[in-house]
Structures are given as structure tokens and as C-alpha cells.
C-alpha positions, 0 to 999 in steps of 0.5 A, spaced: 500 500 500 502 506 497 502 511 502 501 519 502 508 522 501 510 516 495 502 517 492 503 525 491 511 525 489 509 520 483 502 525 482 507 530 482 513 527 477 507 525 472 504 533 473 511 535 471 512 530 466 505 531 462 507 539 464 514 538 459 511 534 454 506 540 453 511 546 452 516 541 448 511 541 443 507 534 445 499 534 445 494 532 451 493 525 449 486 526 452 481 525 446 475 528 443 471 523 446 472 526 454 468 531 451 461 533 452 455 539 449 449 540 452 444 539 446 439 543 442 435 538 445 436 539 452 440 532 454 448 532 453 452 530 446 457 525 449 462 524 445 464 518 449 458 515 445 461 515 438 468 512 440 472 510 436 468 512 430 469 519 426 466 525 428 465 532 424 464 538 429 463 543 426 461 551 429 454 554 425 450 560 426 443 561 422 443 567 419 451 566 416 452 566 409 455 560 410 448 558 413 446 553 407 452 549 409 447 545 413 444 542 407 452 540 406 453 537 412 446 533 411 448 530 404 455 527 408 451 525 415 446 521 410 451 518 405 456 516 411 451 515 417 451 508 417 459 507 415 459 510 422 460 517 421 457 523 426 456 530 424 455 535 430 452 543 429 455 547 435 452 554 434 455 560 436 455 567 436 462 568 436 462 571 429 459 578 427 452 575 432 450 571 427 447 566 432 443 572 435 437 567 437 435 561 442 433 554 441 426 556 437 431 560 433 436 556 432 431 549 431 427 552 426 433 554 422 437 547 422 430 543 423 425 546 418 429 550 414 435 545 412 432 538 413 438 537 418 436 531 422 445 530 425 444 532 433 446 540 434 449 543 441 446 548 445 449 554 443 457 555 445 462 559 445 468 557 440 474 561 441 477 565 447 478 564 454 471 562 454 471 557 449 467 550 450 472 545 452 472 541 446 474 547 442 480 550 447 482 542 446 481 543 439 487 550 439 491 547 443 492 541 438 491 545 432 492 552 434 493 556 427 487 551 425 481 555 430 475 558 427 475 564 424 468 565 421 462 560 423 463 553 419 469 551 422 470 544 421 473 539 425 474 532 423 476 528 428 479 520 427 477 514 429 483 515 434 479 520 437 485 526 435 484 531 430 485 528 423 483 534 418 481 541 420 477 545 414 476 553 414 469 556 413 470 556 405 470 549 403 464 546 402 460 541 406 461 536 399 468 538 397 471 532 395 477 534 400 473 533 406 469 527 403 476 524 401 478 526 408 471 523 412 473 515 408 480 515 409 478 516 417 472 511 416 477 506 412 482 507 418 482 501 423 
């Protein structure tokens, strides 16, 4: 049995160890699927439920020019749902308060008015100090691949780490991120 004094040297090696790795440019080895986002819905989107399948998390906002990317997002989640893939919406008013409204808002936008039938968060926060968690995980992995307009895709891989990041501008049915989503789903 470990006493007091060894349990909290070996807790503090391993702090300073994880610490070093860090600023030596190592990455958390904590994976998306230690995170969660409260849905639109009212329950919680546990990541945890989707281990060891792909996952495409993207920031939307309902009164963006990008805002018909739902459609996009809906064609990918339909032609690789059953292949294992999920599409996640994150809401967020981050970008030119594009994201003004509240569930009702948000859900007749994303429900009614594109069909989109993949889950969507609660509205959340998704740059700076006040970023969901997922997000901050998401810039200290890839810190020159944030968000900077609303549509901001992250596609995470099997292993549950970033595999491929895309900014706002590329479509939903580009052929990079349809390429990118096989090969995560192809990986073993």
C-alpha cells in the first residue's frame, strides 16, 4: 500500500512530466471523446458515445452566409451515417452575432429550414478564454487551425485526435473533406 508522501511525489513527477511534454511541443493525449455539449435538445452530446468512430464538429450560426452549409453537412451525415460517421452543429455567436437567437431560433433554422436531422449543441462559445472545452482542446492541438468565421470544421479520427481541420470556405461536399471523412472511416 502506497502511502501519502510516495502517492503525491509520483502525482507530482507525472504533473511535471505531462507539464514538459506540453511546452516541448507534445499534445494532451486526452481525446475528443472526454468531451461533452449540452444539446439543442436539452440532454448532453457525449462524445464518449461515438468512440472510436469519426466525428465532424463543426461551429454554425443561422443567419451566416455560410448558413446553407447545413444542407452540406446533411448530404455527408446521410451518405456516411451508417459507415459510422457523426456530424455535430455547435452554434455560436462568436462571429459578427450571427447566432443572435435561442433554441426556437436556432431549431427552426437547422430543423425546418435545412432538413438537418445530425444532433446540434446548445449554443457555445468557440474561441477565447471562454471557449467550450472541446474547442480550447481543439487550439491547443491545432492552434493556427481555430475558427475564424462560423463553419469551422473539425474532423476528428477514429483515434479520437484531430485528423483534418477545414476553414469556413470549403464546402460541406468538397471532395477534400469527403476524401478526408473515408480515409478516417477506412482507418482501423
Amino acid at each position: 500500500m502506497l502511502n501519502r508522501r510516495t502517492m503525491l511525489a509520483a502525482l507530482l513527477m507525472t504533473a511535471a512530466s505531462a507539464t514538459r511534454a506540453l511546452a516541448n511541443g507534445g499534445m494532451s493525449r486526452i481525446p475528443a471523446y472526454a468531451f461533452s455539449f449540452p444539446a439543442l435538445s436539452g440532454d448532453d452530446i457525449r462524445l464518449a458515445a461515438f468512440t472510436g468512430k469519426p466525428l465532424l464538429v463543426v461551429n454554425t450560426a443561422s443567419l451566416c452566409g455560410y448558413t446553407p452549409q447545413y444542407a452540406g453537412l446533411q448530404e455527408i451525415w446521410s451518405e456516411f451515417r451508417e459507415r459510422g460517421l457523426t456530424v455535430i452543429g455547435v452554434p455560436s455567436n462568436d462571429f459578427g452575432g450571427q447566432e443572435p437567437g435561442g433554441i426556437s431560433e436556432i431549431s427552426e433554422t437547422a430543423h425546418h429550414q435545412y432538413g438537418v436531422t445530425f444532433p446540434i449543441a446548445a449554443k457555445a462559445v468557440v474561441v477565447g478564454a471562454k471557449a467550450h472545452p472541446f474547442y480550447k482542446w481543439a487550439a491547443e492541438a491545432r492552434p493556427k487551425e481555430v475558427p475564424k468565421w462560423n463553419f469551422h470544421k473539425y474532423l476528428i479520427g477514429r483515434d479520437g485526435y484531430i485528423a483534418d481541420v477545414f476553414a469556413s470556405t470549403v464546402e460541406p461536399a468538397d471532395t477534400r473533406i469527403k476524401t478526408a471523412i473515408a480515409k478516417t472511416l477506412a482507418d482501423s
